[in-house]
N, C-alpha and C positions, 0 to 999 in steps of 0.2 A: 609364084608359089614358094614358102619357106618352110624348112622343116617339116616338110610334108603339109600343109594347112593349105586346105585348096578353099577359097571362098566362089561358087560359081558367079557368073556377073548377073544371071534373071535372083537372084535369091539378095545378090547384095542390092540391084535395083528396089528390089522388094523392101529391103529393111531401110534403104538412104532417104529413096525417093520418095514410097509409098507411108512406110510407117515413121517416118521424120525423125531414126533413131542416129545418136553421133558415133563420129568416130568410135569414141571410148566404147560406147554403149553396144558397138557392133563386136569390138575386139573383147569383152567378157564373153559375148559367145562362144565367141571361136577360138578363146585362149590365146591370145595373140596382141600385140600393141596397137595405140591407134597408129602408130606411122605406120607400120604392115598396113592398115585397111586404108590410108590414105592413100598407099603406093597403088595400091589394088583401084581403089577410081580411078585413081588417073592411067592404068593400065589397061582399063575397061572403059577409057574416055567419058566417067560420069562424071559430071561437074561437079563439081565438090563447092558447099555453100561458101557464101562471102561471109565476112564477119557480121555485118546485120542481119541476114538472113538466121545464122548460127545464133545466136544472143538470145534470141525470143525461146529457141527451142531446149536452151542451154541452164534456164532459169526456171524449171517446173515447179510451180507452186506446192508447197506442204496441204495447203488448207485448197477444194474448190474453188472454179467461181464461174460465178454463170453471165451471159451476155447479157445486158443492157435490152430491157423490153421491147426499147424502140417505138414508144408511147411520146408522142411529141408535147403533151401536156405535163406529162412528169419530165419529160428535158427538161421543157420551162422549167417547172417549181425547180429542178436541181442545178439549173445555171443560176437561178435567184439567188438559193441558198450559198450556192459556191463563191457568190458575187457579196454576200453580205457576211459570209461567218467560217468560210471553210479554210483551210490553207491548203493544195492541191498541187500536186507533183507528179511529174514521172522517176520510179525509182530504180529505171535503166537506160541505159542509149535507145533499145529499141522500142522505147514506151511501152512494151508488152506489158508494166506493173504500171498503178496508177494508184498515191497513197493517198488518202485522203485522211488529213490531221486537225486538230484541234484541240483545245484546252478551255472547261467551261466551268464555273462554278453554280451553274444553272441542273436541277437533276434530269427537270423537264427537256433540257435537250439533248445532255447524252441518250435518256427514251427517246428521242427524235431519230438521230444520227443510228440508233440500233434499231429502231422501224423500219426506217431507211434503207439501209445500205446490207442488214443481214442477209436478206432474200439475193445478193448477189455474189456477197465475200464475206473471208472472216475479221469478223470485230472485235477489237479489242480495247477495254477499259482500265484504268489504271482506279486506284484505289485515293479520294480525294489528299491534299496538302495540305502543310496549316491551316492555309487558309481556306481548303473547302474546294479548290479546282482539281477537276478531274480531267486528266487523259484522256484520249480517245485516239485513233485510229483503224484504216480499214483499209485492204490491199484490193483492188478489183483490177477485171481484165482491161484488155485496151480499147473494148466497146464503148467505156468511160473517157477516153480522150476526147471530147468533147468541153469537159469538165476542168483541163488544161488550160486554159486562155481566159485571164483575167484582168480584162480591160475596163475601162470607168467609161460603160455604153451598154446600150442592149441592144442584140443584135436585131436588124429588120423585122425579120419574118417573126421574132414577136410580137413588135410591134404593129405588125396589120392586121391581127387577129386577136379580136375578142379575149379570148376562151383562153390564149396563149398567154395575151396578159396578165392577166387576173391569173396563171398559173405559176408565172414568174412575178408577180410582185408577192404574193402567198410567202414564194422561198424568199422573194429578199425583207418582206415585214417579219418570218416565224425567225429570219436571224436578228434586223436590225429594228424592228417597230415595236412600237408602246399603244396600248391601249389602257387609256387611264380613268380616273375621277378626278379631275382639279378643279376645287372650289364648287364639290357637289355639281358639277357638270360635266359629260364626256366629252373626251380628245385624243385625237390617234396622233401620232407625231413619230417620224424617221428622223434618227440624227447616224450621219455616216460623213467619210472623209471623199463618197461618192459626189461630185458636184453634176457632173455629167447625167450622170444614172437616175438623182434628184429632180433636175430639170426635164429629164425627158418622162419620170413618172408624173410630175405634176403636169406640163402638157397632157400628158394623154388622158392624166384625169380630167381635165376642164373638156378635153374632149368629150370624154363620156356623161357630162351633165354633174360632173364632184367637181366645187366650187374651193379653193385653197389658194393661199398665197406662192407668189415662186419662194425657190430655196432661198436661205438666210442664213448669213453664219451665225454661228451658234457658241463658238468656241474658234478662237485662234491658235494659229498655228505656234509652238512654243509655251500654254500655257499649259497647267496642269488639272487633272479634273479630279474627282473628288477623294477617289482612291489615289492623288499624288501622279498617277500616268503624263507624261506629257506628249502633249499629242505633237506626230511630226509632222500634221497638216491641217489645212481650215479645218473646222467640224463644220460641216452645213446640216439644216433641217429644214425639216415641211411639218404642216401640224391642218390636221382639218377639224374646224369648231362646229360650224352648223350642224343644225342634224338632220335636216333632207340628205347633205353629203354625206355624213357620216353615214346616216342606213344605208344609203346606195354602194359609199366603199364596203359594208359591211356584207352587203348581199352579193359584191364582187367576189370579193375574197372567200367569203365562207364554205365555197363546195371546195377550194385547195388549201384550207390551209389547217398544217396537221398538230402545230404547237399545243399540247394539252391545256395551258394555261392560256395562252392568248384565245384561244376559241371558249374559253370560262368566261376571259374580260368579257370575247363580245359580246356574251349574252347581257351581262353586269351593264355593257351599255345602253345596249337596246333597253334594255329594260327602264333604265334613268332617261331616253328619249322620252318614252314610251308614257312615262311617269308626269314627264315637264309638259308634255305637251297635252296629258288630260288636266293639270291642273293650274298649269297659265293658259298655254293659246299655242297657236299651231302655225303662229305668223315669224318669220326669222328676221332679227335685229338690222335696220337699216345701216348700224355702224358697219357691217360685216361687207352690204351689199356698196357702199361709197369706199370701202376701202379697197377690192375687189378693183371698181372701177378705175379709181385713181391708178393703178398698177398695170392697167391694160389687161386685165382679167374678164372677159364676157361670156355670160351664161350659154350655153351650148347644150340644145337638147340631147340624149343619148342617143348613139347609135348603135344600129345593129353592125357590128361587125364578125364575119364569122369566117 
């Protein structure tokens, strides 16, 4: 006890222990310094936090944020996304912050990224640059640490599940996939510096009965692409042509994926199936099915995976 300031030990229990409040925070009450409240634990034998422990509670956020749903179909789609377009950090030792960054000149996907992620944190947009790219960031708790680890693979227990997949290729096509018109016919095509990630979605598509070539480079490492960028690794892609495959990716995908614009294409596509095949024929090019073969590519009815 100093200068009269008696802190009892059940009340400083109460505020250390119970209500997670610090040193400092104890010593505004009671008019007094945090070393006074620090003498005072160790006089009352409470353990006084470590510095990890200290760190998380030391850094209260301005803005809420709420925990992660815990919906294992939206992990997928958000490890996709994070895997194709996010840049993703912890912005302290104890990971308790989790920033989530990017930079698009896409309008359609800062809407994404604020569909996304507002319902848990706050969001912030920067106002476009010369050229038209816009800002974005978003601080969320550490129920998000999940979203930390970005390796060129997808993890198992996506991949054994249906439902899982199709909710993580969602996030990785509404970052890195095209769905197009070329040459008045549709084409979905991924180009990413993913080789891993490429190989293991095209397996699993020949698993499910979607017929595509393996990954291809596309672009080498050291050249420049259209905007002058040089990339500092292969570009590989995948492109699926037919259109038995193409509807079938397209019915995968469709219940996850949230891109405004890409879910416009697929209608645009379907529709140009839809089109070609009432006014030629409903038989797919043998060039497709010998090339396929020569590759080691064999038709594989779909499975139910759930």
């Amino acid at each position: 006890m100093l200068f009269n300031i008696n802190i009892p030990k059940k009340e400083l229990e109460e505020l250390y222990l119970k209500e997670k409040l610090s040193s400092p925070g104890i010593a505004g009450k009671f008019n007094c310094s945090p070393g006074f409240v620090r003498n005072e634990l160790r006089r009352h034998r409470i353990p006084i936090r470590t510095i990890q422990e200290a760190l998380p509670l030391s850094n209260k956020p301005i803005y809420p944020r709420y925990n992660f749903s815990g919906n294992l179909e939206e992990e997928a789609y958000l490890i996709g996304l994070r895997k194709g377009d996010l840049y993703i950090h912890s912005a302290n030792q104890a990971n308790s912050t989790i920033l989530v960054n990017t930079n698009s000149s896409k309008p359609e996907m800062i809407k994404l990224l604020i569909q996304i992620f507002s319902p848990y944190g706050h969001v912030w947009q920067g106002n476009p640059d010369k050229v038209g790219v816009v800002g974005f960031h978003c601080y969320l708790n550490k129920t998000f640490s999940f979203l930390l680890e970005k390796k060129d693979r997808i993890e198992p227990w996506i991949l054994r599940n249906r439902k899982y997949f199709a909710a993580f290729s969602a996030g990785y096509v509404d970052a890195e996939g095209t769905f197009c018109l070329c040459g008045g016919k549709a084409v979905f095509s991924i180009k990413s510096q993913d080789k891993n990630i490429l190989h293991q979605i095209q397996a699993k598509l020949i698993e499910l009965g979607i017929l595509l070539r393996p990954p291809q480079i596309v672009r080498k490492q050291g050249t420049r692409d259209k905007g002058g960028t040089i990339s500092n690794k292969d570009i590989w892609g995948i492109s699926v042509y037919r259109k038995d495959s193409l509807l079938k990716l397209i019915d995968l995908l469709n219940p996850y994926l949230k891109h405004a614009d890409k879910r416009k294409r697929i209608k645009i596509l379907k529709n140009n199936i839809f089109w070609r095949n009432k006014e030629y024929n409903r038989h797919q090019s043998t060039k497709w099915d010998k090339l396929y073969l020569r590759e080691g590519v064999k038709y594989v009815r779909s499975l139910t995976l759930e």
